[in-house]
N, C-alpha and C positions, 0 to 999 in steps of 0.2 A: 075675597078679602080686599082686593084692591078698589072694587064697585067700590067699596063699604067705606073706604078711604074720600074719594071722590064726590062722593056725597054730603059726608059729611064737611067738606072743607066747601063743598055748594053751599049749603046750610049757614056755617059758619060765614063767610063772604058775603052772602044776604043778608044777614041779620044786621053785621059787621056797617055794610052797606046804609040799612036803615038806619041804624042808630048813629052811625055819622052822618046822615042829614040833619037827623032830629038834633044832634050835639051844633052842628054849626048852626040853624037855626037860631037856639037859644044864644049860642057865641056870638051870633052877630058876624057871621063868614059864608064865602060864598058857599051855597048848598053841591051845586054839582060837583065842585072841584073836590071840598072833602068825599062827597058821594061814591066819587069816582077812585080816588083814592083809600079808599077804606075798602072798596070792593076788593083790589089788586094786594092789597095789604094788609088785612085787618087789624093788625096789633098797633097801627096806627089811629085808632079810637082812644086809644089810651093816651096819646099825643095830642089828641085833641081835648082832649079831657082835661088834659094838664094845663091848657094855654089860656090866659087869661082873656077876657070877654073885650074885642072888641068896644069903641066907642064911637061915636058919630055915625055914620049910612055905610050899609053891608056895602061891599068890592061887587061888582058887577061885571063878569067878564063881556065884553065889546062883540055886540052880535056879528053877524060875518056879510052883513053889509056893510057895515064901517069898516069894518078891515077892509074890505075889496076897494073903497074908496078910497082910502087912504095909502093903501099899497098902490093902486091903479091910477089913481085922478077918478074926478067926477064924469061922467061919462059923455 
């Protein structure tokens, strides 16, 4: 029973998952952060669902060579 539990909240998490990409997308927010977030939470798609639509250019989280520059100095 407990498999069966497990599974299904995999299921749930994936789907959860997808569909807060596809929600931020259309939102106009960043994709991985909902992505990520909806994976560890799902009932946070419903949060996103609620939130009105971005305007102007999606959030773009800072690749991790700017961070290392920036934390570090240029090299």
């Amino acid at each position: 029973m407990a498999m069966q539990w497990i599974v299904l909240w995999g299921l749930v998490a994936i789907t959860a998952s997808a569909l807060g990409a596809i929600l931020a997308g259309i939102k106009n927010r960043d994709v991985s952060y909902w992505m990520a977030w909806s994976f560890l939470v799902p009932p946070l798609v419903v949060w996103l669902l609620l939130t009105p639509k971005n305007k102007g250019p999606r959030p773009r989280q800072p690749r991790l060579d700017d961070i290392d520059r920036r934390e570090n100095g240029p090299l």
